[in-house]
C-alpha positions as CSV (number, residue, x, y, z in Angstrom):
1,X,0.0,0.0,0.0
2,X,0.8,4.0,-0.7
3,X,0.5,6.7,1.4
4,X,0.4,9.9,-0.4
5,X,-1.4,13.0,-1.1
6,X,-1.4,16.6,-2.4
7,X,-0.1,19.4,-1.1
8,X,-4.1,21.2,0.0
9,X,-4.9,22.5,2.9
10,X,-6.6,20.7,5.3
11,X,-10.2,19.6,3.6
12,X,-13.2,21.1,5.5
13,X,-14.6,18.6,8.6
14,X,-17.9,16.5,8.1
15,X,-20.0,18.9,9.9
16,X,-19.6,21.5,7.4
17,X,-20.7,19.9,4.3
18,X,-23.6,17.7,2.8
19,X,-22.2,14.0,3.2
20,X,-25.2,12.2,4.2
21,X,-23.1,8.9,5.7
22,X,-20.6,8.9,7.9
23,X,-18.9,6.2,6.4
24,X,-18.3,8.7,3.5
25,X,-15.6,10.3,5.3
26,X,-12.1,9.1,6.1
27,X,-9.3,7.7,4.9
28,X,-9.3,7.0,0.9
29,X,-8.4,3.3,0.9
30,X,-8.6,2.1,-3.1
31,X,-7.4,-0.9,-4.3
32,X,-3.9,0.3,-5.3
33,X,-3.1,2.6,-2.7
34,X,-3.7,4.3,0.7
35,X,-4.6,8.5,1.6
36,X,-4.6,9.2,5.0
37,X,-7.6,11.7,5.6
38,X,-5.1,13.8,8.0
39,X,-2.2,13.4,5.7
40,X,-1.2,16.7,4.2
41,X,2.3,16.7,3.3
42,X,3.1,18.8,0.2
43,X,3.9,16.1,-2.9
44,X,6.4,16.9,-5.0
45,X,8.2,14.6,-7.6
46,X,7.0,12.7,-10.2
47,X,7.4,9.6,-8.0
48,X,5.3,11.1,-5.1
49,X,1.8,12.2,-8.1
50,X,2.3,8.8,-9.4
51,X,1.2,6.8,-5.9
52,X,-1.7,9.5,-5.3
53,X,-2.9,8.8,-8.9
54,X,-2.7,5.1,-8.1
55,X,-4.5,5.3,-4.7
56,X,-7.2,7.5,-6.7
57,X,-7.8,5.2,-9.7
58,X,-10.8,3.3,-9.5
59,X,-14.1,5.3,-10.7
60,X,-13.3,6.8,-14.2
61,X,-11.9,3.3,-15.0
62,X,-14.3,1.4,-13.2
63,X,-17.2,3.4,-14.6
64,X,-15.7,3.5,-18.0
65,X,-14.3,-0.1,-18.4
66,X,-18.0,-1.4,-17.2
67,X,-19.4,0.4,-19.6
68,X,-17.7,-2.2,-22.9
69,X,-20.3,-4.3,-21.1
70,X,-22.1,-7.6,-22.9
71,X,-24.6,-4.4,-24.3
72,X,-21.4,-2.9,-25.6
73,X,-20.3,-6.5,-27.4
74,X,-23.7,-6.9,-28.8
75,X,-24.1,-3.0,-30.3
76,X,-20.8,-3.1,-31.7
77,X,-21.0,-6.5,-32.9
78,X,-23.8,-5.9,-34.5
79,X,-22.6,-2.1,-36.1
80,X,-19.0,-4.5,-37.7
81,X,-20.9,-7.3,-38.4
82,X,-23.9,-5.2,-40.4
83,X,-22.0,-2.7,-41.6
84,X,-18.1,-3.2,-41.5
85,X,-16.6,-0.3,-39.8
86,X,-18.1,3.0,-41.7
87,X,-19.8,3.7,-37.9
88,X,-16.5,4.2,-36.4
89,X,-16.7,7.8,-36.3
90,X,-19.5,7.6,-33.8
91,X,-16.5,6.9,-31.2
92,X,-14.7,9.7,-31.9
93,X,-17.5,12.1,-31.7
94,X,-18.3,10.5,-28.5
95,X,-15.0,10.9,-26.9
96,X,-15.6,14.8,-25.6
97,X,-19.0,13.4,-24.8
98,X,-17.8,10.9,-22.7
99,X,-15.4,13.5,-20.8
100,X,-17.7,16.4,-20.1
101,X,-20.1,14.3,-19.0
102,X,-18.5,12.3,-16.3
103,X,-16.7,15.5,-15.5
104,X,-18.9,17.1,-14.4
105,X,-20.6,13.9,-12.4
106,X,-17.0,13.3,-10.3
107,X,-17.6,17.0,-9.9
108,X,-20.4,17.2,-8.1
109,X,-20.0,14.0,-6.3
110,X,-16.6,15.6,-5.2
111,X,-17.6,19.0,-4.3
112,X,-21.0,17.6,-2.3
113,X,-20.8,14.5,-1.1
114,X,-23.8,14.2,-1.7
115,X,-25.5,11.3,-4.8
116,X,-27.0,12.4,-8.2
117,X,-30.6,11.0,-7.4
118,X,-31.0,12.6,-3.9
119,X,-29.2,16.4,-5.7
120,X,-31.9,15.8,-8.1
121,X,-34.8,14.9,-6.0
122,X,-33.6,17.6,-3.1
123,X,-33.2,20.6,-5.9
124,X,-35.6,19.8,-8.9
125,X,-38.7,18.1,-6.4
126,X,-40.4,14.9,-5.8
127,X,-41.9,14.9,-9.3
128,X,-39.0,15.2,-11.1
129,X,-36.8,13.3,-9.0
130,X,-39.3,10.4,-9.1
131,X,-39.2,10.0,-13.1
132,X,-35.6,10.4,-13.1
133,X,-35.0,7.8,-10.6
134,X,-37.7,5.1,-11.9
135,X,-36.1,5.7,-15.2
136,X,-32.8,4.8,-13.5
137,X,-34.3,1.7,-12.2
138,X,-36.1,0.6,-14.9
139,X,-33.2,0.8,-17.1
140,X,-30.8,-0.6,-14.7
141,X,-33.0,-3.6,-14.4
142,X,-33.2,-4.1,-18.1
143,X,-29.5,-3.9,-18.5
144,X,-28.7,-5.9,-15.4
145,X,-30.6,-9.1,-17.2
146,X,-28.5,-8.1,-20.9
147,X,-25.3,-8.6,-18.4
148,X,-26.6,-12.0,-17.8
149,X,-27.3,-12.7,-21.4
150,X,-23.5,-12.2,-22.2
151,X,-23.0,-14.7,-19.3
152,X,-25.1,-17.3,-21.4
153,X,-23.5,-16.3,-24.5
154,X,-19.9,-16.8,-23.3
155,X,-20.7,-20.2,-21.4
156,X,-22.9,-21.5,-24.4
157,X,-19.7,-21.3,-26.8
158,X,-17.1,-22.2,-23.9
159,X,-19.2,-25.3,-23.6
160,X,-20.7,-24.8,-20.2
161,X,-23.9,-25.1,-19.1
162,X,-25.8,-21.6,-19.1
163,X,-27.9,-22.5,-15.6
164,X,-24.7,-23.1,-13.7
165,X,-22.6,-20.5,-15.1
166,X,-25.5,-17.5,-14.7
167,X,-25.7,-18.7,-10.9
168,X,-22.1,-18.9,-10.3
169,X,-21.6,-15.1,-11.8
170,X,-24.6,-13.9,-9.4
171,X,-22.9,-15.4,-6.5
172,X,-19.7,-14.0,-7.3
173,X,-21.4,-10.6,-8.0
174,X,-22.9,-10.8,-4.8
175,X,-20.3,-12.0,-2.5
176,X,-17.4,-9.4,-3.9
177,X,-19.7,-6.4,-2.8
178,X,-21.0,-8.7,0.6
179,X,-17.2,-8.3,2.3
180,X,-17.7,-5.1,3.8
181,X,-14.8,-3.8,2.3
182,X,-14.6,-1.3,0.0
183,X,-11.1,-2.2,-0.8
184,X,-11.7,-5.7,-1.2
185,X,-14.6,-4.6,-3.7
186,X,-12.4,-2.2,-5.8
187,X,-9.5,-4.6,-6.0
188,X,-11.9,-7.2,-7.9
189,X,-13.4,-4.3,-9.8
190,X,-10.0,-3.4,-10.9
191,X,-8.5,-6.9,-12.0
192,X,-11.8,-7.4,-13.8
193,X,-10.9,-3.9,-16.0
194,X,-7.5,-5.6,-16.2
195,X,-9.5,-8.9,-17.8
196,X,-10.5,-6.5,-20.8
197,X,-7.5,-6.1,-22.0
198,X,-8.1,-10.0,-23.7
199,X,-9.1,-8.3,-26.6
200,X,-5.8,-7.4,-27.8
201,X,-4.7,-10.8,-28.5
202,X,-7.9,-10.9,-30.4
203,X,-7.5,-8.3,-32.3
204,X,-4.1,-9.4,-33.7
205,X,-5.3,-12.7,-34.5
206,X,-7.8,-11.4,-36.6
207,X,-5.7,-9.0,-38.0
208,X,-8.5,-6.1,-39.2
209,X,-7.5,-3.9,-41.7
210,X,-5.9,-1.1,-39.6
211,X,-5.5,1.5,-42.3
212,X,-9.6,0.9,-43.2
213,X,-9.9,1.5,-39.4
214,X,-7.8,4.1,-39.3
215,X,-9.6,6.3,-42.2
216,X,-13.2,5.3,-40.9
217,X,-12.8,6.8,-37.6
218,X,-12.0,10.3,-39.0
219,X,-14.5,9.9,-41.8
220,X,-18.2,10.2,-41.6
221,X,-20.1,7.8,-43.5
222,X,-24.0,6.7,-43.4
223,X,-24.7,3.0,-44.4
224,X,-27.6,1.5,-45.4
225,X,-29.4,3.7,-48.4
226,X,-33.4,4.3,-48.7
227,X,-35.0,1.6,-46.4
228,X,-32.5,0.6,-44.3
229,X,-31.5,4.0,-42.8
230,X,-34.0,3.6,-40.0
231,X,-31.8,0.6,-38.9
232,X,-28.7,2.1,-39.2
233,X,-30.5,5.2,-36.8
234,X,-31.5,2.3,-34.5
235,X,-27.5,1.0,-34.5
236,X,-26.6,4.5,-34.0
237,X,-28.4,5.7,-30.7
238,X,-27.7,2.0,-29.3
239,X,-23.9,3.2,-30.0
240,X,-24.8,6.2,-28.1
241,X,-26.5,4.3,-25.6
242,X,-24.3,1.5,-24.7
243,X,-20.9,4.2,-24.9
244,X,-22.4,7.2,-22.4
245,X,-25.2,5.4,-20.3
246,X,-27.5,6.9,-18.0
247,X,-26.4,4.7,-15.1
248,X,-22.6,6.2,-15.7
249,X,-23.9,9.5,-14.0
250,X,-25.3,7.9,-11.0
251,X,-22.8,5.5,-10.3
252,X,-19.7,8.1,-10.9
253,X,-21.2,10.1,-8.7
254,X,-21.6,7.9,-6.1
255,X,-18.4,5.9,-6.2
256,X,-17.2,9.0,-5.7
257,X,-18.1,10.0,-2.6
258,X,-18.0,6.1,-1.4
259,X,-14.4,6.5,-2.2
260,X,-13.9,9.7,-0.4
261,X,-12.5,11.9,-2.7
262,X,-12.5,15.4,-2.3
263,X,-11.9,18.4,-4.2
264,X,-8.4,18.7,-3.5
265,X,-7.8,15.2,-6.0
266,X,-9.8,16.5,-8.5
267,X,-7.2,16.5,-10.5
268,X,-5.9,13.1,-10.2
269,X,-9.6,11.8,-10.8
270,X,-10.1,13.8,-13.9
271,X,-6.5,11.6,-15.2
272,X,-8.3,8.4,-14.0
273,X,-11.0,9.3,-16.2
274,X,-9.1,9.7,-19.3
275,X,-7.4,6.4,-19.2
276,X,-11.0,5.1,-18.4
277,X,-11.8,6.8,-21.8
278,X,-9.0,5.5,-23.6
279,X,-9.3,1.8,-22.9
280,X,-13.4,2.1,-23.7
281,X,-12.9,3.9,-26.8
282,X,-9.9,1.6,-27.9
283,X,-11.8,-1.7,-26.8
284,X,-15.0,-0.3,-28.6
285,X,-12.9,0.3,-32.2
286,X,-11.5,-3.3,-31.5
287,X,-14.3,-5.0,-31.0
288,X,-15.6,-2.8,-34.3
289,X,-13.2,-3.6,-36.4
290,X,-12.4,-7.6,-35.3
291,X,-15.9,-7.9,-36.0
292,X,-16.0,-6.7,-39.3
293,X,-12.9,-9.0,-40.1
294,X,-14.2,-12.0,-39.2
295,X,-17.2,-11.5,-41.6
296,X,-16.2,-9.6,-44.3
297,X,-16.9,-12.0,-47.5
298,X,-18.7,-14.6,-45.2
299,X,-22.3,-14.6,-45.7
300,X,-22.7,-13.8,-42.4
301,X,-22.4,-10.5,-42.9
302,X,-25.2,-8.1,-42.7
303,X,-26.9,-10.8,-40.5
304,X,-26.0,-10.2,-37.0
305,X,-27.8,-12.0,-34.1
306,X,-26.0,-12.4,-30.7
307,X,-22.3,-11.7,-29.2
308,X,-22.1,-15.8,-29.2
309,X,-22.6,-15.9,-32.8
310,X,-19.2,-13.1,-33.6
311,X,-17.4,-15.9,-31.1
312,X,-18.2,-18.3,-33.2
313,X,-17.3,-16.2,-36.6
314,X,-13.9,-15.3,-35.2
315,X,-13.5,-19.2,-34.6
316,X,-13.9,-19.7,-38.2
317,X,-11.4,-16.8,-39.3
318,X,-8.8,-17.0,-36.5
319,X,-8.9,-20.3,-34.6
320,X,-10.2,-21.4,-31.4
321,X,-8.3,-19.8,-29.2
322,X,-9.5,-16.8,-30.8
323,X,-13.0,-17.4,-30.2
324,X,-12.2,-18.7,-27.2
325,X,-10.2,-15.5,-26.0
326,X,-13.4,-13.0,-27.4
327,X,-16.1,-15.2,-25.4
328,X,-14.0,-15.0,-21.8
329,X,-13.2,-11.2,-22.4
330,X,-17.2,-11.3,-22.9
331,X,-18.0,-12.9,-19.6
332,X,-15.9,-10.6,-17.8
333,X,-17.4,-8.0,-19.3
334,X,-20.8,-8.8,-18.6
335,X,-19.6,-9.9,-14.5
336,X,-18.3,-5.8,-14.7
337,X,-20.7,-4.5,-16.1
338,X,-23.3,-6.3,-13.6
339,X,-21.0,-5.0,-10.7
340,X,-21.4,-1.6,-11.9
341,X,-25.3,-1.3,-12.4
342,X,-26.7,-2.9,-9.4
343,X,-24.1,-1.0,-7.6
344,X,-25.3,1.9,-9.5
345,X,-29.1,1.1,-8.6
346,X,-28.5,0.6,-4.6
347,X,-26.6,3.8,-4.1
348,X,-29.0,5.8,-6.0
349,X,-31.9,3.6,-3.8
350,X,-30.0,4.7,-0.4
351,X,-30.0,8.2,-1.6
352,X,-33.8,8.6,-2.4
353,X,-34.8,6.3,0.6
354,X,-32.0,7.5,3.5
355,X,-30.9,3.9,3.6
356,X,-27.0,3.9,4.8
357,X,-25.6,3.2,1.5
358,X,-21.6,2.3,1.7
359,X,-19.5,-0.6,0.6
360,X,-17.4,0.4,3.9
361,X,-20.3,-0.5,6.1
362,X,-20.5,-4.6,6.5
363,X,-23.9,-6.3,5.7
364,X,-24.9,-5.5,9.6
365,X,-24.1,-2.0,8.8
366,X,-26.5,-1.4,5.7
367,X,-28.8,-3.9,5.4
368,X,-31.4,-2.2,2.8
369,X,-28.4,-1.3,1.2
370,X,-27.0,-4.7,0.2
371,X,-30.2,-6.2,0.2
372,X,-31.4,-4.2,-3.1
373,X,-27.9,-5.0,-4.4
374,X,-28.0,-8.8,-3.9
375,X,-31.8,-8.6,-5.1
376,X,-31.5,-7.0,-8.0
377,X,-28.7,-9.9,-9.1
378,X,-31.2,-12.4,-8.2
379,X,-33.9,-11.3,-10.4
380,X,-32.1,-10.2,-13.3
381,X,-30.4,-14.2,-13.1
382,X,-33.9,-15.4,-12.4
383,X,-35.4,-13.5,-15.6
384,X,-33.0,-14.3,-17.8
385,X,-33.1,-18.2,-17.3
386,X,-36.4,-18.2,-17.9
387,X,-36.5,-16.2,-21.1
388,X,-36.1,-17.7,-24.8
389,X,-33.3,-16.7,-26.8
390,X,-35.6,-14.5,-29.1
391,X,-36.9,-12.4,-25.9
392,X,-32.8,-12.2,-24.6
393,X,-31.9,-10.5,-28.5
394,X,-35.3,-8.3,-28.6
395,X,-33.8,-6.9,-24.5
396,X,-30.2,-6.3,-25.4
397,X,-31.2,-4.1,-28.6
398,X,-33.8,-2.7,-26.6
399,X,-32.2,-1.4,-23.9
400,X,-29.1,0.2,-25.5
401,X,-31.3,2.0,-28.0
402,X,-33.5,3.0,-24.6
403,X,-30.5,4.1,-23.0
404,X,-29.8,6.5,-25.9
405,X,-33.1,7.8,-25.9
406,X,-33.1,8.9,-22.1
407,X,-29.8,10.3,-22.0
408,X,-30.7,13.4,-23.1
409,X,-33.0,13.5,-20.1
410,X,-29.9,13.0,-17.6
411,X,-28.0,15.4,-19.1
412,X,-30.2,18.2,-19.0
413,X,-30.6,17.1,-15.1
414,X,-27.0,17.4,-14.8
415,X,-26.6,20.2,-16.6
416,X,-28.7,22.0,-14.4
417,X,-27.6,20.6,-11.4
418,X,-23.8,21.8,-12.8
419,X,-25.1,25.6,-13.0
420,X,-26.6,25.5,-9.4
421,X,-24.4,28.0,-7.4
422,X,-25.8,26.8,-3.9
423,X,-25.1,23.2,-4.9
424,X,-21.3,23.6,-6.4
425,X,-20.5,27.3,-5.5
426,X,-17.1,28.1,-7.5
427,X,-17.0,25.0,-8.9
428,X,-19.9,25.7,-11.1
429,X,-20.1,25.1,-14.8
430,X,-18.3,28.4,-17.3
431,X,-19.9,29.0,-20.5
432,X,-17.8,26.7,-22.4
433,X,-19.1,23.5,-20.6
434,X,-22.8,24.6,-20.8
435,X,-22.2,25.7,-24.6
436,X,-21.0,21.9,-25.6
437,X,-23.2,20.0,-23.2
438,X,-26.6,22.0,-24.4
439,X,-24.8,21.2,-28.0
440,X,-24.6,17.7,-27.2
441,X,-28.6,17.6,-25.9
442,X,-29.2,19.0,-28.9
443,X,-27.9,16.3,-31.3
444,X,-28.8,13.3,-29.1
445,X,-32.7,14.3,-29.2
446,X,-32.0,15.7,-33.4
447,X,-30.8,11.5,-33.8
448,X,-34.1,10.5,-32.1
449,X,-36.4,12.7,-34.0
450,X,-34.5,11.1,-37.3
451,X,-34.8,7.7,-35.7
452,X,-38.9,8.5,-34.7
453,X,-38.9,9.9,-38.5
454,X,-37.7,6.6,-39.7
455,X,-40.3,4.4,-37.9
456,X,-43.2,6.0,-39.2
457,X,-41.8,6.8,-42.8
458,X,-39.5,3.5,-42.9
459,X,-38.5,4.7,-46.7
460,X,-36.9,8.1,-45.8
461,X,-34.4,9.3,-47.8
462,X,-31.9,11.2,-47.2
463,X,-33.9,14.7,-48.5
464,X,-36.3,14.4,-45.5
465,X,-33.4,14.0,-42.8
466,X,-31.4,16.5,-43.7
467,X,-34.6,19.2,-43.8
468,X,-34.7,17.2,-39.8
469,X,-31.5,18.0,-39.4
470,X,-31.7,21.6,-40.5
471,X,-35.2,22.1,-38.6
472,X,-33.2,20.9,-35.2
473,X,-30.5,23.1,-35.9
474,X,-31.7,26.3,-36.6
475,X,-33.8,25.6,-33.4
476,X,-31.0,25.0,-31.7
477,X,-29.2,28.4,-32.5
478,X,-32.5,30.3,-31.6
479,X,-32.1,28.4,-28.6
480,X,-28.4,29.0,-27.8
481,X,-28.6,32.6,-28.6
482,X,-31.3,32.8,-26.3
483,X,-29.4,31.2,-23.4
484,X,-26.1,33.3,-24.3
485,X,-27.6,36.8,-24.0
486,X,-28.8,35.3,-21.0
487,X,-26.1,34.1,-19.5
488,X,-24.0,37.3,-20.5
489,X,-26.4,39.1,-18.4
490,X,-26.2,36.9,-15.8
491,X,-22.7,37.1,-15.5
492,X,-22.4,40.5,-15.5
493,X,-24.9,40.8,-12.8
494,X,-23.2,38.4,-10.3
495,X,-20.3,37.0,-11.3
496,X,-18.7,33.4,-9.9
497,X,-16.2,34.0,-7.3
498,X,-13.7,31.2,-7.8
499,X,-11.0,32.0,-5.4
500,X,-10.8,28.8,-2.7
501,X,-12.8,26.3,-4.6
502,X,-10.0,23.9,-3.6
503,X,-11.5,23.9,0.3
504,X,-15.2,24.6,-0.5
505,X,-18.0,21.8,-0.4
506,X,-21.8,22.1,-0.4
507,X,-23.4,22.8,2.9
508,X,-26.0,20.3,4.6
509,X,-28.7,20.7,2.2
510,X,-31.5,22.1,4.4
511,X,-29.5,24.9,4.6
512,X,-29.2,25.9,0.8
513,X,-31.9,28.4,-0.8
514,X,-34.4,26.7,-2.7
515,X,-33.7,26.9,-6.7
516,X,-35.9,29.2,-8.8
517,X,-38.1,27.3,-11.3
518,X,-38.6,29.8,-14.1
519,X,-41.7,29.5,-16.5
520,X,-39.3,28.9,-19.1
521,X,-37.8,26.1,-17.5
522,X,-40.6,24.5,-16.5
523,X,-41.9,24.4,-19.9
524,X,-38.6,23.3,-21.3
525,X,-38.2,20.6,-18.5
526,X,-42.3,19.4,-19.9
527,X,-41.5,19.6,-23.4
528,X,-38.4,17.3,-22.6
529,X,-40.2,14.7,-21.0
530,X,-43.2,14.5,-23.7
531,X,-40.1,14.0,-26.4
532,X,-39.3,11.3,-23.9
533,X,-42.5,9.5,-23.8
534,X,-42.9,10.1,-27.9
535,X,-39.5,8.7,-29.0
536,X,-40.0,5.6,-26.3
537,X,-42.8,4.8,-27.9
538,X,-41.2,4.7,-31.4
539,X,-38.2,2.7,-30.0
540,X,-40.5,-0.2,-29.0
541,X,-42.2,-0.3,-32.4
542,X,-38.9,-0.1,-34.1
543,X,-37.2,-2.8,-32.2
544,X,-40.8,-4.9,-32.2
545,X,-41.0,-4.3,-36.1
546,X,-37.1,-5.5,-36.2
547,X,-37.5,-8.9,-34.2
548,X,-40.3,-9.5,-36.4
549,X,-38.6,-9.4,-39.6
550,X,-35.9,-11.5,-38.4
């Protein structure tokens, strides 16, 4: 173990700030390293950063690594297997997506101690905060079973049989989080991330065309023509979907604080993000292009159906031990990913409900805690050994594509929450952050109108999308002009004082000021969710309509 730490001042005591659980605050102990809470000695050194950063890593990787879940090997399966690797772009655009969003999640789970469904529920209300959180459970639920269909998937081509190996992941799931140590629990976490790295020796033995690669992840293309564009749309968001989550924000958040990091390693957080980021966007483009290799010229391409099927195409093109590699690095993808929702679900539970909610507390310690943890594992396993295979294909398309579709929901939640001075003080969002973010809100509900557009008028050409595309945009300008001239005014009026954010959190939060709900807002906020309901709606027909035809 390490003991390190920057060179801050002394961070301000529990009884100053927001942190709901007293097992919140302490001593950072990650799986890689040890920060006394009292230890203050200035760091200096290359040698010194380098132990803080490895005491520190755990949540950007964690979060990010869990995210190239069994949802992730479907989606981008499917988008090499359908459509070679012309959709690699879509992970390079999603790259400052990916960053500004968790950003500003660690952010606020830094600066308040406090999780992302009790900020939202304490500052937005009980209406608000409901929907937001039974989307978040929903979802999580849904995804929870597609990590148990990669568990199927990986034992059905490994040989084993599905029943055993489902119940043996749920008890490992359970019984790494049951220790009542958060060390113990991070240390799995963190060899599991180390697990996806099996993809390299994949990748090599099929041997995709790097160049190809190389030129289709700078290059835009859209596949598919009159007729199938409303399937390429549906690929598209499920890229979206499966590569920034809604259950990232919660669970960042929340691991966070769980972890007891502060403001003063904000810095060394932000780094453990990006290498988080790398290895998602570098395992995403593998599994992209070793996809598309193993097909191209086969007739199975164009015809994807589950993650087990790609093992079983790799087989053919590289070997065995190829397939054989690409269906383990699947399982431990799906055991990750699994770790990371239901974790996900039972902090933002504790939040909502006041249940103690810490992987430092023991079983005793937090009983509601663990117990919507363990039963949320249970059911998902349960569910998913009694479905068919049909049902398991129609879920994991389903809710990747769903995930897209509500994401623009959380962000606009978080970018709110981001601009609330009572909630993050200095550490507020500048006008750069809300420009790109309200950008990005923009373009995920622009590919969801296209997608809605492409249900009901499944022959749209290109014509009609781009007069979508221009509609969307030239709202969005009125819109963004709008909020500039605003915010101008704003600023000028009042200013953010950012002197000492290294030492400020949020105060307890019966003592902030309740936030203003402007007209505006409130019809903005209405608006949001009735796009919600509408573009739901055309997901379920699009994905029905898909099943169908296969």
């Amino acid at each position: 173990m390490t003991n390190a730490t920057l060179d801050p001042k002394v961070p301000a005591t529990p009884a100053a700030t927001a942190v709901l659980d007293d097992a919140h605050v302490g001593d950072i102990r990650g799986a890689l390293g040890t920060i006394r809470l009292d230890d203050t000695t200035p760091r200096h050194g290359l040698s010194a950063r380098l132990k803080t950063l490895l005491a520190i890593v755990g949540p950007g990787l964690i979060v990010m690594v869990g995210d190239n879940d069994a949802g992730a090997f479907s989606t981008y399966g499917q988008a090499g297997q359908n459509y070679g690797t012309q959709l690699l772009w879509t992970l390079l655009m999603l790259v400052p997506v990916l960053y500004v969003n968790q950003e500003m999640v660690l952010r606020l789970g830094a600066v308040t101690g406090v999780g992302h469904a009790r900020l939202i529920l304490e500052r937005f209300g009980r209406f608000w905060g409901a929907f937001s959180v039974i989307d978040l459970f929903l979802l999580n639920a849904l995804t929870l079973v597609t990590e148990f269909i990669g568990v199927t998937l990986a034992a059905g081509y490994l040989g084993l049989p599905k029943a055993a190996a489902v119940v043996l992941a749920a008890a490992v799931i359970i019984a790494s989080a049951f220790t009542g140590s958060f060390r113990r629990f991070e240390r799995v976490a963190v060899a599991l991330c180390a697990g996806s790295l099996l993809l390299v020796p994949v990748y090599f033995l099929v041997h995709p065309k790097t160049s190809q690669m190389a030129h289709d992840f700078v290059t835009p293309a859209m596949p598919g023509g009159t007729g199938g564009l409303a399937a390429v749309m549906l690929v598209i968001i499920s890229i979206v979907g499966t590569t920034v989550a809604p259950w990232q924000l919660f669970f960042q958040q929340s691991y966070v604080i769980d972890k007891r990091i502060t403001p003063r390693f904000m810095t060394y957080e932000k780094v453990d993000l990006w290498i988080g980021i790398v290895i998602v966007i570098v395992g995403a483009a593998a599994l992209i292009g070793l996809t598309t290799a193993a097909f191209a010229g086969t007739d199975g391409f164009g015809r994807f159906s589950d993650a087990g099927a790609v093992a079983r195409g790799i087989e053919a093109k590289a070997g065995h031990l190829a397939g054989a590699l690409f269906a383990i690095a699947l399982l431990d993808a799906s055991v990750i990913g699994a770790f990371a929702v239901s974790l996900s679900t039972a902090y933002a539970i504790g939040d909502v409900f006041g249940i103690k909610h810490s992987l430092h507390r023991g079983v005793k310690g937090a009983k509601g805690f663990y117990a919507v943890y363990a039963g949320l594992v249970v059911v998902a396993a349960a569910i998913t050994l009694l479905s068919t295979d049909a049902m398991q294909g129609l879920m994991t398309q389903f809710v990747q594509v769903l995930a897209g579709v509500l994401l623009p929901s959380a962000t606009v939640f978080l970018l709110l929450l981001c601009n609330d001075r009572a909630v993050l003080g200095p550490w507020v969002n500048g006008p750069r952050t809300n420009a790109f973010t309200s950008a990005v809100v923009g373009v995920l509900v622009t590919l969801s109108m296209i997608l809605t557009a492409a249900v009901v008028w499944p022959d749209i050409g290109s014509e009609a999308i781009l007069w979508i595309m221009t509609g969307c945009g030239v709202t969005g300008v009125l819109a963004a002009g709008y909020a500039f001239t605003a915010g101008r005014t704003a600023t000028k009026e009042d200013p953010v004082d950012r002197s000492g954010r290294r030492d400020w959190r949020m105060p307890p939060l019966e003592t902030l000021p309740a936030p203003t709900m402007s007209t505006t807002r409130k019809v903005g906020m209405a608006a949001l969710r009735a796009y919600l309901l509408i573009a739901m709606a055309m997901v379920i027909i699009k994905v029905v309509q898909t099943a169908l035809n296969h």
